[in-house]
N, C-alpha and C positions, 0 to 999 in steps of 0.2 A: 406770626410769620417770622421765620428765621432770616438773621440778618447774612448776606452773603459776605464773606470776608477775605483774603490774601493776608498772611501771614509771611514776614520776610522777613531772614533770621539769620543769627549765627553761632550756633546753640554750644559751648555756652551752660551753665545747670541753669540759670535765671531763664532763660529762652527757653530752656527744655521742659520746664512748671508751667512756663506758660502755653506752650504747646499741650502739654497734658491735660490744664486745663479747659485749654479749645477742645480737645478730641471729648473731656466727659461734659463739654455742653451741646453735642451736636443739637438737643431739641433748640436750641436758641439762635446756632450758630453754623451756618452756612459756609464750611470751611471749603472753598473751590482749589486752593493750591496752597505750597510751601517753596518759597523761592530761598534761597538760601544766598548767602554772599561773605566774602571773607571779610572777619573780624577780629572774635577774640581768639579762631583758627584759621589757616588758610583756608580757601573755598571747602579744597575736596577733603577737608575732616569734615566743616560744618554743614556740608552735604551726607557723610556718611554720618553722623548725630541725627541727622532729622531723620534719616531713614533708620536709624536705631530706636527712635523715640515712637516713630510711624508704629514699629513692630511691637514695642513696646504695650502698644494700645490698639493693637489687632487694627488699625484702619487703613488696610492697602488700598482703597479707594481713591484717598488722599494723594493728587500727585505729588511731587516732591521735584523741583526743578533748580538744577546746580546755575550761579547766577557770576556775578560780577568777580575777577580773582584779584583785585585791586580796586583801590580809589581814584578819583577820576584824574586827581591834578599829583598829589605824594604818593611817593612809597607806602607800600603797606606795614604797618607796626599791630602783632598781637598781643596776644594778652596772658601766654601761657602760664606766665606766672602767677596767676590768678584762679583759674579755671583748670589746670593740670595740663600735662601734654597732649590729651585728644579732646582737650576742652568738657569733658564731662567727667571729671575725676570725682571720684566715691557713689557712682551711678552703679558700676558693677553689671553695665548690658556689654551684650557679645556683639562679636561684629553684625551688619545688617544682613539679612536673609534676602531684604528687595532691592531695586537697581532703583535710582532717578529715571525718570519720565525721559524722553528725549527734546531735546530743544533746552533752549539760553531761558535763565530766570528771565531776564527781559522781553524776550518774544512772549513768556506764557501771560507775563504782568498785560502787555498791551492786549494781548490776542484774548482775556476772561475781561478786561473793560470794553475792549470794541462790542463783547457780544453780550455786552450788558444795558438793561434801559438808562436813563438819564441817570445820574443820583444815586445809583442803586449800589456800588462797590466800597465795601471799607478796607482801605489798606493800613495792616497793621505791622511795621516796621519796628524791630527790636535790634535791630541793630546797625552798623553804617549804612548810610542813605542810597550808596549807589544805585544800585538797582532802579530806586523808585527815580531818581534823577535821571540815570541814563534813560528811562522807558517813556518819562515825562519830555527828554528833548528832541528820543527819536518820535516818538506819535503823542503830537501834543492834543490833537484830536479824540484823544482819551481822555483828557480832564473833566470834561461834564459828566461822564460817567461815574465819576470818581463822588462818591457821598460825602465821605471826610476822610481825614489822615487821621489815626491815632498812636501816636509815637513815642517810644524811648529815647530819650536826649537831650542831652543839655542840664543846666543847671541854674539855679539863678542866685545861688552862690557858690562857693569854692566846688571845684573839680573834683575830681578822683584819679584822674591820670596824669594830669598836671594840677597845678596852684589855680589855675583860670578853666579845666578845662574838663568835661565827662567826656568819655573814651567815648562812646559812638559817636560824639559831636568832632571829635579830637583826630578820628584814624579819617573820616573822610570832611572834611569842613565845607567845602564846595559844595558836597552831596548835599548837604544838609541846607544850604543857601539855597539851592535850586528848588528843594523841598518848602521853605518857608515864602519862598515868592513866587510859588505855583498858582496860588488866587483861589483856593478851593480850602474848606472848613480843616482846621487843624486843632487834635485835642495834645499838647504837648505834656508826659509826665518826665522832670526833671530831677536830679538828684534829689532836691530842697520837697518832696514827696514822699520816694519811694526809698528816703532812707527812712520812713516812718513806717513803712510798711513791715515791720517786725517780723516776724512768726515767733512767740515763746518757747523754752524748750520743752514747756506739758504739750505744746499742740506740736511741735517736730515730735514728740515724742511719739502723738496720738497718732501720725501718719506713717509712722514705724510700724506701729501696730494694726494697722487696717487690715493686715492680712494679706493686701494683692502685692502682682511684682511690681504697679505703679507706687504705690505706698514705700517699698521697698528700695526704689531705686531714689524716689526723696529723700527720705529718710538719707540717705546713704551721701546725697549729694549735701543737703543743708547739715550734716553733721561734721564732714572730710575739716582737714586743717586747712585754714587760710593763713596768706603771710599777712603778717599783723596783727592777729588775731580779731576777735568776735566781740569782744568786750562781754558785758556779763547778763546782758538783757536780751539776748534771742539772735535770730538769723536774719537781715535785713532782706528784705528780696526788691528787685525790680520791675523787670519784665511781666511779670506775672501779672501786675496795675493794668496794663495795655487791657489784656480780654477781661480782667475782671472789671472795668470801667464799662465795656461794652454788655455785660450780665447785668452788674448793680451801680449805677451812675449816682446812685442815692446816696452812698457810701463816701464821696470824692467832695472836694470842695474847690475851686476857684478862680479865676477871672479873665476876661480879653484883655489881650497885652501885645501890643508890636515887640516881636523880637526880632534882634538883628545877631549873624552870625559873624563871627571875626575869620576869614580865609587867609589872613598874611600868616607870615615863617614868624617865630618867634615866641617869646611866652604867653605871648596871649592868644595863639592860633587853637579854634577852637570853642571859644570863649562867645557864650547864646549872654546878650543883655537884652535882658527883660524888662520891659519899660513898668514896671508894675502899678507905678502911681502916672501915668497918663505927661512927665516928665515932657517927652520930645512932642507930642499931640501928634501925631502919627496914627495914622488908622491900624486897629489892630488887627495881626496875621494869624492869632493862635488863643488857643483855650487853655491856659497855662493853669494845670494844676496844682495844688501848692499843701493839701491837707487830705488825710487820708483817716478812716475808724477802720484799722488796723487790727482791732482783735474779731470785730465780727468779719474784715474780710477774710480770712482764715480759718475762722469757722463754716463761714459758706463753701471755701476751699476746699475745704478739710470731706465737709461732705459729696461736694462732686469728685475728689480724687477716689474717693469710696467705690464710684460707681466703675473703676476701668479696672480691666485684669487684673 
């Protein structure tokens, strides 16, 4: 049975692998939407990425719904300098051929849970939490639907956007509070994971050479220059952990842990503490991953990237 799923993004090339990955597992994965929300781009680029990535992998089927264009409490802060001016730089796709669906990411979030049985909705959030916060305080009446949360975010040691802080935990921190005290099963991947998640340059290499334009547009993206560079051991990825957790969970390692998010202004706004040793005795809120086998998952990768155009 395919698991039905909500993907909530803001693509981003980490986002955009993981999205391609959703589209070559459709046998497993019950992809019902793509909500999209400003992140590492304003809304309306990260809305036209999903709808590049959509064509991408031929699946117009998939609606694609533009969502939150801010955080709920700050300003918005991207991330251009990371991900290139349209957030997918070295992808090399043309503008989108399709339009988003009509209606708010947040109306579609509530309106595929209400018509869902008990249990039955995975939302899988890659990036600021809005969305899923906003949809959770206007219809709280949707959480029983909700099966689990499986998230990008946080850290459970040093940041990436700041000293204390991972950028999707960092651009919305409220979002993300609202998110961890919603009372429904949370599998959290934080930095302290998914900087394990590698890819080496023989298997970026190997996704060069697949032959399709999915292969092509990786290849393009895990290879482009970063500031700061790469260091010398491969391409780190993120996002990509989210559905590949929901495919091979065998792969992943690690434990319940109460996290708590930090929402004040200052160096630590942002800042997910992981209770990891049972410290505070606080019931835990989250499936906090913490170790990842890195080369098979990328060979599993590697082979469903194979199957899309």
């Amino acid at each position: 049975m395919r698991e039905p799923i909500v993907i909530d993004t803001d693509p981003g090339q980490d986002d955009a692998v993981a999205l391609l990955l959703a589209f070559a597992s459709a046998d497993r994965l019950d992809l019902r939407a793509i909500t999209t929300v400003a992140g590492n781009v304003p809304v309306a680029q990260t809305t036209a990425n999903a709808l590049r990535i959509r064509d991408l992998a031929r699946r117009g089927d998939v609606p694609v719904h533009s969502g939150a264009e801010g955080p709920l409490v700050v300003a918005l802060e991207t991330a251009e300098f990371v991900c290139g001016p349209d957030g997918l730089a070295g992808a090399g796709l043309p503008a989108p051929t399709s339009e988003a669906a009509p209606g708010h990411a947040v109306q579609g979030i509530i309106e595929i849970c209400r018509a869902a049985p008990d249990a039955s909705i995975t939302l899988c959030p890659l990036g600021p939490l809005t969305n899923l916060a906003l949809a959770f305080r206007l219809a709280p009446d949707i959480l029983p639907k909700v099966r689990r949360i499986v998230l990008m975010g946080g850290a459970i040691g040093l940041g990436n956007i700041t000293p204390a802080a991972e950028f999707n935990a960092y651009v919305d921190p409220h979002a993300l509070a609202v998110v961890f005290g919603c009372g429904r099963p949370i599998v959290m991947f934080g930095l302290g994971v998914t900087l394990q998640a590698i890819a080496s340059h023989e298997q970026i290499a190997r996704i060069g050479a697949l032959g399709n334009a999915a292969g092509k547009a990786v290849h393009g993206m895990l290879t482009r220059p970063r500031p700061g560079g790469l260091g010398s051991d491969g391409h780190p990825m993120h996002d990509p952990c989210v559905v590949a957790w929901l495919l091979w969970p065998e792969l992943f390692e690690g434990r319940d842990c109460f996290v708590a998010v930090e929402t004040g202004e200052g160096p630590l706004r942002g800042r997910t503490t992981i209770d990891w040793n049972g410290r505070l005795r606080r019931e835990s809120n989250a499936h906090v991953v913490a170790a990842v086998k890195a080369r098979e998952l990328f060979e599993r990768m590697i082979e469903r990237l194979a199957t899309l155009p």
